[in-house]
N, C-alpha and C positions, 0 to 999 in steps of 0.2 A: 494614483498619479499616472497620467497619461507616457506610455511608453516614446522618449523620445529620438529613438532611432525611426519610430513608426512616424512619427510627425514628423521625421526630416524625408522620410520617401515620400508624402501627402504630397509634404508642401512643394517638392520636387516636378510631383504631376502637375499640380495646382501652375507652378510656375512655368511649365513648359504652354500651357493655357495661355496663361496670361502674355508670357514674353514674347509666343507666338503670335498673339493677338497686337501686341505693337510693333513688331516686325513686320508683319502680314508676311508669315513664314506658315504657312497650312501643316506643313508637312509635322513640324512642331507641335502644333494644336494636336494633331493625327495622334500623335507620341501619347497625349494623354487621356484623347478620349477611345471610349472602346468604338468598333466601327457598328455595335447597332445602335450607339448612343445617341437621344436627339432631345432638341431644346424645345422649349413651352412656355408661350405667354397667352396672355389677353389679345384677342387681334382688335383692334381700337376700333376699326371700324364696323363692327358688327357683333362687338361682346361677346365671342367664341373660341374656344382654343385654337391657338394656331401652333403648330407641328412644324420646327423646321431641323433639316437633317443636318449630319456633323458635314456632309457634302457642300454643305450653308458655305464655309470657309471659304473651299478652294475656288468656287463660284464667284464670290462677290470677290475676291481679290484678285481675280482674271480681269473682270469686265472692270470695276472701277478702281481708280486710281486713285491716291492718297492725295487727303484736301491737304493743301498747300497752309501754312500758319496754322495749323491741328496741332495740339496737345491730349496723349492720353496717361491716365494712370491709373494704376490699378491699384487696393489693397486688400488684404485677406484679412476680414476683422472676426472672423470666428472660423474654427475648428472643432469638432466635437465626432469621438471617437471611439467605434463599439467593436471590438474583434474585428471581424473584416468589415465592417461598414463606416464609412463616413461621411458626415454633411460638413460644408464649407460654404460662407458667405463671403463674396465677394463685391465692393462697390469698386466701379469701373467711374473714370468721368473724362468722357472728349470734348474737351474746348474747342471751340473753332471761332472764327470771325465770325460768324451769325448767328450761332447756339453754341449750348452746353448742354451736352447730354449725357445723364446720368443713369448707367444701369446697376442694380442691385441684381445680381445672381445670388440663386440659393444650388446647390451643388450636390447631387449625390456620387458616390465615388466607393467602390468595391475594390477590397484587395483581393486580387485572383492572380493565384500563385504567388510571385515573392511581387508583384506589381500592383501599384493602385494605379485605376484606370476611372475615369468620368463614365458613369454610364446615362448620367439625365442631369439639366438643367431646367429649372424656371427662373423666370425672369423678369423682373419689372423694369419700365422705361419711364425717366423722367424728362422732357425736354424743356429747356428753357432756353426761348429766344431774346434776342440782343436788341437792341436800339440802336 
């Protein structure tokens, strides 16, 4: 049986992620990833990894502004928990007036000291556009 005071601190990280991520509050996001942490997908246009840092945040919530009639939501559909290690999946999905785009995060997350911390994401992107 999975320890569940250990799964209310995960989900604690996992949540400052997330709620940061629809506040566009970095400093939040900051809170749970560790600072050499960095994400990793398919770079679409040229079928190669693409590397981007946890610095990702505070950048793109400087320069752009939140689209107007956007919906996001997130949930945690899996947890799975080994001593200090854990993976978490997360499906994200932004509605907007012209798309809907759907990310699945896959999540690695280290307990270092009494904290779990993100330390790497990948990530797939699903976008679907509107009529």
């Amino acid at each position: 049986m999975k320890n569940e005071k250990e799964i209310k601190r995960l989900k604690e990280a996992l949540n400052d992620y997330i709620y940061g991520a629809i506040d566009r509050d970095y400093q939040r996001i900051y809170n749970s990833w560790h600072p050499e942490a960095e994400m990793m997908s398919e770079n679409t246009e040229d079928g190669n990894l693409k590397k981007v840092p946890r610095s990702f945040w505070k950048d793109v919530y400087k320069k752009t502004p939140p689209i107007p009639e956007t919906t996001r939501e997130s949930e945690i559909e899996n947890i799975d928990i080994h001593g200090s290690a854990a993976n978490a999946r997360i499906k994200t999905i932004i509605d907007g007036p012209e798309k809907c785009i759907i990310f699945t995060d896959f999540i690695n997350l280290l307990r270092l000291g009494e904290k779990w911390q993100i330390v790497n994401k990948i990530f797939h992107t699903d976008v679907i556009e509107k009529e």
